[in-house]
ROLUM-625932 format. One record per residue (C-alpha): residue in one letter; x, y, z. Coordinates in Angstrom, 1 decimal. Last residue first. Example, Ala and Ser with C-alpha at 12.3 -4.5 7.8 and 13.67 -1.06 7.14 Angstrom:
R  rest      c1      c2      c3
R     s    13.7    -1.1     7.1
R     a    12.3    -4.5     7.8
***
This chain:
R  rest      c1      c2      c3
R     x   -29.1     1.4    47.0
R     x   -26.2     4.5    46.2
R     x   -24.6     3.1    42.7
R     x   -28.3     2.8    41.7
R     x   -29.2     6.3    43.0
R     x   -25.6     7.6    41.2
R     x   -26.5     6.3    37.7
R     x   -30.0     7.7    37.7
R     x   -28.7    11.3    39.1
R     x   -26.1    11.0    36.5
R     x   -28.6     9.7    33.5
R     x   -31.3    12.7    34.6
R     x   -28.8    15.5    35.2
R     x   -27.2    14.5    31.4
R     x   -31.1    14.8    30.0
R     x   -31.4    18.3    31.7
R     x   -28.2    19.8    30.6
R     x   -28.8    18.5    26.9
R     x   -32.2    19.7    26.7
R     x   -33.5    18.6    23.5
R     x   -34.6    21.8    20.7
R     x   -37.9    22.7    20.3
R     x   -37.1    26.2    20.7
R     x   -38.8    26.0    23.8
R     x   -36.3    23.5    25.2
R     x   -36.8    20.3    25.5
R     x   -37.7    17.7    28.2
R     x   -38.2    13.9    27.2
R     x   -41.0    11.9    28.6
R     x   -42.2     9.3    31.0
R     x   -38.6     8.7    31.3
R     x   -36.3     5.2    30.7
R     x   -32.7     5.4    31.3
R     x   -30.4     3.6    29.0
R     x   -26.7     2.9    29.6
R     x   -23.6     1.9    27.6
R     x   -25.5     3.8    24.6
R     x   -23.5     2.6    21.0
R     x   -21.1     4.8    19.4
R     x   -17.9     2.7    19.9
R     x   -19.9    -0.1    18.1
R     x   -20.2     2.0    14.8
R     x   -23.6     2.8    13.5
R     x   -26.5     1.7    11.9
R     x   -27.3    -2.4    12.7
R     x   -25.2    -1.6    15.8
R     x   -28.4     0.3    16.6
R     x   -30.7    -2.7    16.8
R     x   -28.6    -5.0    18.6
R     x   -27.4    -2.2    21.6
R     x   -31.4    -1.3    21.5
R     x   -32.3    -4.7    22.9
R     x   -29.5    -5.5    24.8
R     x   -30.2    -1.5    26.7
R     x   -34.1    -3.3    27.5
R     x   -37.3    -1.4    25.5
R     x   -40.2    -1.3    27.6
R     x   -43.2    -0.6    25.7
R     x   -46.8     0.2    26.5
R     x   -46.8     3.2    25.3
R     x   -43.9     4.4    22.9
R     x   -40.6     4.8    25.1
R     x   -39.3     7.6    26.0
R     x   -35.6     7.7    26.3
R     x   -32.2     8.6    27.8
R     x   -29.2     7.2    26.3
R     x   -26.0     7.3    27.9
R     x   -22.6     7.4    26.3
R     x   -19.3     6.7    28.3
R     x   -17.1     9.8    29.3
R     x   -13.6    10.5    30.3
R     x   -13.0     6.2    29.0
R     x   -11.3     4.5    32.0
R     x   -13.1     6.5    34.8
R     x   -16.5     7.4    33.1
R     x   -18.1    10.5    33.4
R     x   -21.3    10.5    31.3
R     x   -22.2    11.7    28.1
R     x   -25.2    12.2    26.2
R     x   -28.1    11.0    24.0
R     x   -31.7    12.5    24.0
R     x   -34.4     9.8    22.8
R     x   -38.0     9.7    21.5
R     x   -40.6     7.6    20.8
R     x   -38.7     4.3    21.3
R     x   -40.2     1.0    21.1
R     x   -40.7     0.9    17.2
R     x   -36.2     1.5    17.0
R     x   -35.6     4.2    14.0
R     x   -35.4     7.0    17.2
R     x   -32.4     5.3    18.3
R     x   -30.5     5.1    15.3
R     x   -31.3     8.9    14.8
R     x   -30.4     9.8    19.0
R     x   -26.9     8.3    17.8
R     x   -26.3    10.3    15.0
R     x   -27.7    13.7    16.9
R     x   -25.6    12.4    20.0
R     x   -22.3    13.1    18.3
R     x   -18.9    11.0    19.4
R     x   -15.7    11.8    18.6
R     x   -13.7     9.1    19.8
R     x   -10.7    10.0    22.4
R     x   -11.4     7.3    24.7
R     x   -15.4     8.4    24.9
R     x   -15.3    12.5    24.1
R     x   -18.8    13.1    23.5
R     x   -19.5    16.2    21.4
R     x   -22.8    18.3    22.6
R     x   -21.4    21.7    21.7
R     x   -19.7    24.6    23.6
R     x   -16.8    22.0    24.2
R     x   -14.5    21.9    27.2
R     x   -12.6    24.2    29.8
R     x    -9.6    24.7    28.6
R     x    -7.2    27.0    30.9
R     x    -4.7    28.7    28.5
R     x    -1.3    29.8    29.6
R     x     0.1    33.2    29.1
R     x     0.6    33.8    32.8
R     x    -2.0    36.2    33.6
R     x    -4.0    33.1    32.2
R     x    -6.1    32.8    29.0
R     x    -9.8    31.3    29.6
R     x   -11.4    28.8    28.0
R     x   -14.1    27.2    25.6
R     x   -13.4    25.0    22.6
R     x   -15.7    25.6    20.1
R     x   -13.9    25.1    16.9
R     x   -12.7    28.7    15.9
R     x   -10.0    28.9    13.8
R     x    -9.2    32.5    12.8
R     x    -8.4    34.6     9.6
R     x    -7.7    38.0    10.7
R     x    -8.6    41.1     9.0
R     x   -11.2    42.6    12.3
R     x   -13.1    38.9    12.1
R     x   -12.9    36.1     9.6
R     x   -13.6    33.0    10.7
R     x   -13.2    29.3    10.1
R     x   -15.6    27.7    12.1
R     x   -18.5    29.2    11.1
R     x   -17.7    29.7     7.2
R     x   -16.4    26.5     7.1
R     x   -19.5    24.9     8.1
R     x   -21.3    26.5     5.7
R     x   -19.0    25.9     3.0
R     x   -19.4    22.1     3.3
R     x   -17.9    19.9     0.3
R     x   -14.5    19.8     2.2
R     x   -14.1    21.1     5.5
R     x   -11.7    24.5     5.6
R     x    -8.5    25.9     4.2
R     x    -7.2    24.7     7.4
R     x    -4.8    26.7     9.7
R     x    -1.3    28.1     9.3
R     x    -1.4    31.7    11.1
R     x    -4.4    31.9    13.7
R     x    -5.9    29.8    16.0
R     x    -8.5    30.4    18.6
R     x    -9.8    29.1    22.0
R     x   -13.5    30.6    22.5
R     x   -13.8    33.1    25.7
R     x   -14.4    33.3    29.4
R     x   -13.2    36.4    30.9
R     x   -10.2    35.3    33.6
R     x    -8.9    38.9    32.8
R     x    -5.4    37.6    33.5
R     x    -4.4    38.2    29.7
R     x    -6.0    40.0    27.7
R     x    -8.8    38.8    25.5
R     x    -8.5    38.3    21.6
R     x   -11.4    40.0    19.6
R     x   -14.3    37.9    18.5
R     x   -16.6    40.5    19.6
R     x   -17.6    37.6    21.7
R     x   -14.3    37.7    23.0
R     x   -11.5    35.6    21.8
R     x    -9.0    33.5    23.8
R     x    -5.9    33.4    21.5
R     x    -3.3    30.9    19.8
R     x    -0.9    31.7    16.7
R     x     1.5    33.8    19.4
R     x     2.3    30.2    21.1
R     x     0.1    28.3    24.0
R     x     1.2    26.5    27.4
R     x    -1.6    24.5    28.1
R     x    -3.7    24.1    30.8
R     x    -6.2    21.2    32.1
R     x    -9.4    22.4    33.7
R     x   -11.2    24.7    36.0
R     x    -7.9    24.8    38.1
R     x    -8.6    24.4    42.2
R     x    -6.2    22.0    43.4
R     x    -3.9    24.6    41.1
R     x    -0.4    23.3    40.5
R     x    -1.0    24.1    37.0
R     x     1.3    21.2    35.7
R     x     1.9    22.6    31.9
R     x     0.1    21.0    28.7
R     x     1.8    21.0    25.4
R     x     0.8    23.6    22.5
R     x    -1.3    24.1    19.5
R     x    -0.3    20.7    17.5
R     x    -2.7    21.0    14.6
R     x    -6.4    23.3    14.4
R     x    -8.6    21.8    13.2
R     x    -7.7    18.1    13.5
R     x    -6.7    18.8    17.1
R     x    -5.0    20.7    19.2
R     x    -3.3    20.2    22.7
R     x    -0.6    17.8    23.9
R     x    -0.5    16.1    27.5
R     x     2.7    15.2    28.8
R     x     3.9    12.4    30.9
R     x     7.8    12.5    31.0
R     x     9.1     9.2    32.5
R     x    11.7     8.9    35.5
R     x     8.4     7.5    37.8
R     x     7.3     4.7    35.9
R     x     5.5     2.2    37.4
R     x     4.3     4.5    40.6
R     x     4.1     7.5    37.8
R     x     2.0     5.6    35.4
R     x    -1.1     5.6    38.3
R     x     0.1     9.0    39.5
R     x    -0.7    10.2    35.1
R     x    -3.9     7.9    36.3
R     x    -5.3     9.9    39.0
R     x    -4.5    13.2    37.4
R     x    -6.4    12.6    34.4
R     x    -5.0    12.1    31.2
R     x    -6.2    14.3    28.1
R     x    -7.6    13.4    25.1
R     x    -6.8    13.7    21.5
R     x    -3.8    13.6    22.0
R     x    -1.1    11.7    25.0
R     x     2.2    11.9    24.9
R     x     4.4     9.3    27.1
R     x     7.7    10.6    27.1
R     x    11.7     9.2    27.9
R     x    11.6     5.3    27.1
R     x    14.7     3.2    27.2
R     x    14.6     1.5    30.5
R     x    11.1     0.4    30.1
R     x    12.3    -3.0    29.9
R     x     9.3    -5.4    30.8
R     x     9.0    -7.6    34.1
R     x     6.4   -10.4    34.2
R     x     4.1   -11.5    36.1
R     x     1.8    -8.1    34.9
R     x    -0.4    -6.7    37.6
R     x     1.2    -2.9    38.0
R     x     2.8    -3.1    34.1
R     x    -0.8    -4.1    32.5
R     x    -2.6    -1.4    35.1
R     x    -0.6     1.5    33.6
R     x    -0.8     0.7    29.9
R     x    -4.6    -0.1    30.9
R     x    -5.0     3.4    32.3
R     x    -3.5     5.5    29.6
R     x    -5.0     4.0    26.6
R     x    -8.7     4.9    27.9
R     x    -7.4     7.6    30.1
R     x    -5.6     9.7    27.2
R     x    -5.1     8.5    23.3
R     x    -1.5     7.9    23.4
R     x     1.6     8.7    21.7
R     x     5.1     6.8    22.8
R     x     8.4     8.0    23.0
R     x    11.6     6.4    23.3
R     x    11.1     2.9    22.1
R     x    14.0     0.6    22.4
R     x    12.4    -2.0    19.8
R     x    12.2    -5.3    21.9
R     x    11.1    -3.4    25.2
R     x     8.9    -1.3    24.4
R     x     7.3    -3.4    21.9
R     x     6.8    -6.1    25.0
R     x     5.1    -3.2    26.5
R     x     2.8    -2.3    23.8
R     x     1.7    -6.1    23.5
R     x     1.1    -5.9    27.2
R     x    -1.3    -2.8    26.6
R     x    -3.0    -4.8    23.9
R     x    -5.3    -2.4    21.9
R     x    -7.2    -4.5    19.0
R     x    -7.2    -5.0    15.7
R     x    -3.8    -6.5    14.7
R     x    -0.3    -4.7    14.3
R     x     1.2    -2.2    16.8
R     x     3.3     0.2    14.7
R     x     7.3     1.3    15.6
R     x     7.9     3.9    13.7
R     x    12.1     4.3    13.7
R     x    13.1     8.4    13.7
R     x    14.7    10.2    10.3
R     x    13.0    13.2    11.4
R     x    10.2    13.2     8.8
R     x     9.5     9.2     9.5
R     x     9.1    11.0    13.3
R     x     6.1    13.4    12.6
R     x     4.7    11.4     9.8
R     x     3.9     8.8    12.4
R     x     2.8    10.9    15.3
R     x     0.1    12.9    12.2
R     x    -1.0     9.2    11.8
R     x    -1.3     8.3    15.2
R     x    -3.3    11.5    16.2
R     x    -5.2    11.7    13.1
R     x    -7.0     8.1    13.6
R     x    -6.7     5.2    10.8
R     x    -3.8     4.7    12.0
R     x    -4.5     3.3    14.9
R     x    -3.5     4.2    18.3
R     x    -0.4     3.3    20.1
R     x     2.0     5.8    17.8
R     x     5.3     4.3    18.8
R     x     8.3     6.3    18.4
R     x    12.0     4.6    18.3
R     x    14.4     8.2    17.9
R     x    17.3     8.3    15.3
R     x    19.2    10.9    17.0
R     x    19.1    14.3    14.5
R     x    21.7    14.8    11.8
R     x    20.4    12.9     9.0
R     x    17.1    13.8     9.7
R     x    18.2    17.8    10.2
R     x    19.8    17.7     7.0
R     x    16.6    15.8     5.4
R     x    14.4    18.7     6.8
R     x    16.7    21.6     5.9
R     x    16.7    20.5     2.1
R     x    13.1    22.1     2.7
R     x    14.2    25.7     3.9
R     x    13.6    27.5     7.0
R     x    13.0    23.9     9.1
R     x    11.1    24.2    12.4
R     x    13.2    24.5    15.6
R     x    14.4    21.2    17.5
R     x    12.8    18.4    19.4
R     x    10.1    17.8    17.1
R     x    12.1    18.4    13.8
R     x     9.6    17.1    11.2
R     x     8.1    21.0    10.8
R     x     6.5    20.4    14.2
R     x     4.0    17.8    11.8
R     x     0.8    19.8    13.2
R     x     0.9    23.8    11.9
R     x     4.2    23.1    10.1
R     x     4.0    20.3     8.5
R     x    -0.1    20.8     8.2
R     x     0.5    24.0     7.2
R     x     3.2    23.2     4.0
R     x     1.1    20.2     2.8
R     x    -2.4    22.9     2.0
R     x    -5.2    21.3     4.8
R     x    -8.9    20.5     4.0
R     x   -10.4    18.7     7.4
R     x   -13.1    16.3     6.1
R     x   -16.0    15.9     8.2
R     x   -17.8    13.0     9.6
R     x   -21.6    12.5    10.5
R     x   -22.8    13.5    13.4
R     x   -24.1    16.9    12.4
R     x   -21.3    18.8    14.3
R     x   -18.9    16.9    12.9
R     x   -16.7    14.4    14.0
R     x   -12.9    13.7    11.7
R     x   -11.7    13.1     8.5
R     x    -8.3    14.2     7.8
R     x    -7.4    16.1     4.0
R     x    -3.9    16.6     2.5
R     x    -4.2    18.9    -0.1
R     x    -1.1    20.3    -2.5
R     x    -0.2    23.6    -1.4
R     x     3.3    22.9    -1.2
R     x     3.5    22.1    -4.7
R     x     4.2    19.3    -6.8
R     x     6.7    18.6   -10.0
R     x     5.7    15.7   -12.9
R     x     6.6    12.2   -11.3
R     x     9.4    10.5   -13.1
R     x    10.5     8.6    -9.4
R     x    11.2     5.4   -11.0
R     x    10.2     2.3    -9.0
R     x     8.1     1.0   -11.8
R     x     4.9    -1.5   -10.9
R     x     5.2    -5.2   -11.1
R     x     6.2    -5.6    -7.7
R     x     3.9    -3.2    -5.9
R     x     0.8    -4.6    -7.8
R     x     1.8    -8.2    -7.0
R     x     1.7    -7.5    -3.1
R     x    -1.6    -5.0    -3.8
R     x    -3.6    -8.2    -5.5
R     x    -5.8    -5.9    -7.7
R     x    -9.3    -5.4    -6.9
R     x   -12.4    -6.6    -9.7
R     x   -14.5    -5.6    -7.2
R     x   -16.6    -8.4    -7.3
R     x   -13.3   -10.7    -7.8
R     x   -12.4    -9.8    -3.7
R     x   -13.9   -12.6    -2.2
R     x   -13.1   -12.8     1.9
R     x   -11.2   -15.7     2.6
R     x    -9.0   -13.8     5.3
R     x    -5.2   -14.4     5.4
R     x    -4.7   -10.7     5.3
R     x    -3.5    -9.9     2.0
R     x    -3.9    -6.2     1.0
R     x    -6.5    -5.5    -1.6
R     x    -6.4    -2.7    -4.1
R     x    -9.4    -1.4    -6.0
R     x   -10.4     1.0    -8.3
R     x   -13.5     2.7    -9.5
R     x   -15.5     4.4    -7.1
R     x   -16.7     7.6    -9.3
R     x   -20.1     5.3    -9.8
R     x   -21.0     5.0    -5.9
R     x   -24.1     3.2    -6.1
R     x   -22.3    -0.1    -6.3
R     x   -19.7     1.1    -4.0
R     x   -21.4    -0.4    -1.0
R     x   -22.5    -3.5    -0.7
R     x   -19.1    -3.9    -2.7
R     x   -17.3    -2.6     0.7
R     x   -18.9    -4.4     3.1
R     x   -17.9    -7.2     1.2
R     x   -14.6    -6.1     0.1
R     x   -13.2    -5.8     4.2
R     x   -11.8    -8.8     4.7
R     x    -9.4    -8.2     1.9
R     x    -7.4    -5.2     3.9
R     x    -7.8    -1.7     2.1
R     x    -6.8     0.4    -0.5
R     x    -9.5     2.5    -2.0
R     x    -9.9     4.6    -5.5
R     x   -12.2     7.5    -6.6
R     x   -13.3     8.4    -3.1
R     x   -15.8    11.5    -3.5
R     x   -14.8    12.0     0.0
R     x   -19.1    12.4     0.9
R     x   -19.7     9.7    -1.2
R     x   -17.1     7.4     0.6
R     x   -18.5     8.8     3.8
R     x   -21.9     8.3     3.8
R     x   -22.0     4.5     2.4
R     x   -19.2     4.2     4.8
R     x   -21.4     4.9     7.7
R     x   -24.5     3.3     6.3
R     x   -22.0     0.2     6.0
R     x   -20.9    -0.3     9.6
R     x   -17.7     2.0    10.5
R     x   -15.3     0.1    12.5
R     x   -12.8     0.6    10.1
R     x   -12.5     4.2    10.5
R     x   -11.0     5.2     7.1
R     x    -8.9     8.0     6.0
R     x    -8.6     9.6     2.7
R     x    -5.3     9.9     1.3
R     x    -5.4    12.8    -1.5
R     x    -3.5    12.8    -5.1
R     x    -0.4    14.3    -5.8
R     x     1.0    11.4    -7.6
R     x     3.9    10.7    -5.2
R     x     1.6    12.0    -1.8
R     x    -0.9     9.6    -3.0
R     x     2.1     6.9    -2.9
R     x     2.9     8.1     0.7
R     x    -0.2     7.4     2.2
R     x    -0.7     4.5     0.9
R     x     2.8     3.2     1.9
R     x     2.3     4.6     5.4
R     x    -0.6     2.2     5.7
R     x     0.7    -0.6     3.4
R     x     3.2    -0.7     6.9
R     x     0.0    -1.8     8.8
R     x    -2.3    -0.8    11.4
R     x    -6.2    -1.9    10.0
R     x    -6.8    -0.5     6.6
R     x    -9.5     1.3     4.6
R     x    -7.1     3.8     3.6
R     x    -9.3     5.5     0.6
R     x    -8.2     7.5    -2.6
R     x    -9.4    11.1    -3.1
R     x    -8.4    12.4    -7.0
R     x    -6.1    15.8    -6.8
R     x    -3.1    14.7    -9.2
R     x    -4.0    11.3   -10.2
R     x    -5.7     7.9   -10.4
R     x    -6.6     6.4   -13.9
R     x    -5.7     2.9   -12.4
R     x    -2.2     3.1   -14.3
R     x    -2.3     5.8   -11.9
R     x    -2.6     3.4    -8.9
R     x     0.4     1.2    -9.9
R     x     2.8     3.7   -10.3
R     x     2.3     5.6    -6.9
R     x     2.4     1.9    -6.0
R     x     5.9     1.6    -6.8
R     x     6.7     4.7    -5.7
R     x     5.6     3.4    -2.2
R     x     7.8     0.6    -2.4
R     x    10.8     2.1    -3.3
R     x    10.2     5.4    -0.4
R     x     9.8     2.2     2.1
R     x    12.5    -0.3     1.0
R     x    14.9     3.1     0.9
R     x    13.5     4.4     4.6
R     x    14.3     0.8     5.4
R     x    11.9    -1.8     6.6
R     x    11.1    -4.4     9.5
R     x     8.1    -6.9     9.4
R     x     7.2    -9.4    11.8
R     x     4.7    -7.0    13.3
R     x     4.8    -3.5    12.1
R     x     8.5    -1.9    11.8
R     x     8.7     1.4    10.3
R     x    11.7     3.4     9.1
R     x    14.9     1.5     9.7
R     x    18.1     3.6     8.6
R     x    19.3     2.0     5.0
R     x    18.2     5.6     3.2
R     x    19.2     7.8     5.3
R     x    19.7    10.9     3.0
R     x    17.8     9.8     0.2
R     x    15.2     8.8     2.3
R     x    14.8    11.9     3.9
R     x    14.6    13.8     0.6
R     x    11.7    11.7    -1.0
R     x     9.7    12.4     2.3
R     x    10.3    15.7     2.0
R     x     9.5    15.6    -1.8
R     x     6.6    13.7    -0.9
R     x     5.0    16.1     1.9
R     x     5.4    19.5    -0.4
R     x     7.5    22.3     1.4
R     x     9.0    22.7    -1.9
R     x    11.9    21.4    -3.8
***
């Protein structure tokens, strides 16, 4: 056995095979139900012609067929491709070329948007579609019925052998505002973002360590609170099925903090993974105003990735739960689980700080690391088990993932500073990237949708503090003479191109747009001119 993701999975089950391994809703099932199930669809899809190294899409709001999905590609070493379901069809259009998706599973409200779709997609050739109680027709796509699919299919595990360096790839933001697939080998990613499947212990030095320490370890009630479809949650899940814990998923399409709570309560969660402020502060506000009283009793942690907390709402959780661990957790698709975040007792600290391992360094513009205590401003790096890069885009591989002075280096723009103390100060992107709720957010996609309205000649996108969210986006535009284009207006016609989350929550109209002399926009100037607008209405 290797450190491949099925034959850990494969060897956790075995050794706990009746413990409960995810419950979503009304249902509740084993680690043997589960590991049973998703061989059976392993079967299924390759008598679907899918195989070792072909991309098959989660198109799926939180459900156990989730993990199942992801598990069965693991089987037949193929790749799970995830999904934002909030993605309007230009979107998906993009990215099922751009994931070369040979197969997707997804919920049966979503085949039209799908079939408007994969008709100019020719390696998109099979289908299978989860029961949601929609109508929606799923006979263009010819899609099998995934319920009868899983019980028709073999539940023998005859798979041929795999290899820790099968791929796992994560889509996430890039640079150009469309999505990028993160390429990772199955042995980094366990180790580099899994914590080796032993969270609270040290990482595994064999394979058949990972079941022992399963079998051993407390069987620990986690609840990823963001969806699936995002790295944070998914990386949380495989985290805890890997160390024998209980997944406890929040079904439907929506976040309900007093849904969350109830969970708390009925399933004796222990830790919980957020997406900062924008989960953070609702979860707090739903206990403080709530007529009812919910059991927290049982949880220790509240994690948040992807996003930080901000002070005022970690004192927010603190007044309704003051024995709870609130922890902040750095990294990111790029780059895993680089370190957790320390209290810098600083009223002056240029940001949040974490407490990094050997694998993490400041680098210079040299792209040497910087000593400690310097308080030289540098780019946070990763060493050791990264990436093997973005699929289909060498380019941006070769800027991101660097090689300087024989070391191979993650490098995706993170500016800080690396303590006397061997912490690391972050102090946020070099690029553009809007952080609303933990969505990646690009203004160059936005700005496009913009642009294609006839009112607007031209448009800078950027973000603004917000209180709930970190930031909220902000358009500033020109308009075309003679027009005067109103935020419901532009909200309709760029929903028409990209995902709601993405849309301007202000718009400030200027007799023109500033840029730099490289032609470029001016990102500091437009962000000056949506603040000072916001603050001059806040102020008359």
């Amino acid at each position: 056995m290797e450190f491949n993701l099925a034959d850990l999975f494969e060897s956790v089950a075995d050794a706990i095979p009746e413990r409960e391994a995810i419950i979503c809703g009304d249902r509740r099932v084993t680690y043997a139900e589960l590991d049973e199930r998703s061989t059976r669809l392993a079967h299924h899809l390759q008598s679907q012609g899918l195989g070792e190294g072909d991309h098959i899409g989660l198109y799926l709001y939180n459900c156990v067929e989730y993990m199942e999905g992801t598990l069965a590609a693991f089987k037949i070493r193929a790749v799970p491709i995830n999904i934002n379901y909030r993605y309007v069809e230009e979107e998906l259009k993009y990215l099922f070329d751009n994931a070369d998706l040979k197969g997707i599973i997804h919920h049966r409200e979503f085949a039209p948007r799908i079939a408007a779709v994969a008709a100019n997609l020719p390696l998109l050739q099979a289908f299978v579609s989860v029961d949601d109680g929609s109508d929606a027709d799923v006979a263009g796509l010819g899609a099998s019925d995934y319920g009868e699919a899983v019980a028709s299919a073999s539940a023998e595990r005859d798979f041929p052998p795999r290899k820790e360096d099968d791929v796992y790839i994560l889509y996430t933001g890039g640079t150009t505002g469309m999505p990028k697939g993160v390429m990772w080998r199955h042995a980094d990613l366990l180790f580099a973002a899994l914590m080796g499947g032993n969270p609270y212990g040290p990482p595994p030095e064999t394979p058949e360590q990972v079941a022992v320490n399963a079998a051993a370890g407390h069987a620990m009630a986690a609840l990823p609170a963001a969806p699936l479809m995002h790295g944070a949650a998914q990386w949380a899940a495989l985290i805890y099925l890997f160390s024998g814990g209980k997944v406890v998923l929040t079904p439907g399409k929506t976040f309900d903090p007093e849904k969350i709570w109830e969970l708390v309560e009925q399933e004796k969660v222990q830790s919980m993974a957020i997406v900062g402020d924008a989960m953070a502060r609702p979860l707090a506000e739903a206990l403080a105003k709530s007529d009812r009283t919910y059991d927290t009793s049982s949880l220790i942690v509240i994690g948040s990735g992807g996003a930080t907390y901000s002070e005022s709402v970690k004192d927010q959780l603190r007044a309704q739960l003051p024995n709870i661990l609130l922890m902040d957790t750095f990294g990111g698709s790029e780059g895993g689980n680089q370190g957790r975040g320390v209290d810098a007792n600083d009223p002056n600290a240029s940001g949040p700080r974490f407490q990094a391992d050997e694998t993490t360094a400041v680098l210079d513009e040299d792209l040497r690391p910087l000593p400690p205590g310097t308080g030289t401003v540098g780019m946070l790096a990763r060493k050791g088990r990264i990436p093997l890069g973005y699929y289909k885009d060498p380019d941006k591989t070769a800027k991101t993932f660097i090689e300087a002075h024989g070391q191979r280096w993650v490098v995706a723009g993170d500016m800080a500073v690396l303590e006397a103390d061997g912490t690391v100060t972050l102090l946020g992107r070099g690029s553009n990237c809007i952080n609303s709720g933990g969505e990646k957010i690009f203004p160059e996609e936005v700005e496009a949708a913009l642009r294609s309205h006839p009112a607007v000649f031209d448009a800078i996108v950027v973000g603004v503090p917000n209180e709930r969210w970190g930031e909220r986006v902000a358009a500033v535009v020109h308009a075309r003479e003679g027009q005067t284009p109103t935020l419901e207006e532009l909200d309709a016609h760029v929903r028409e191109h990209i995902a709601g989350y993405k849309v301007p929550r202000e718009l400030h109209l200027v007799d023109a747009i500033q840029r730099q002399p490289s032609g470029k926009p001016d990102y500091k100037w437009a962000r000056a001119q949506a603040v000072g607008a916001a603050a001059a209405k806040e102020g008359s």
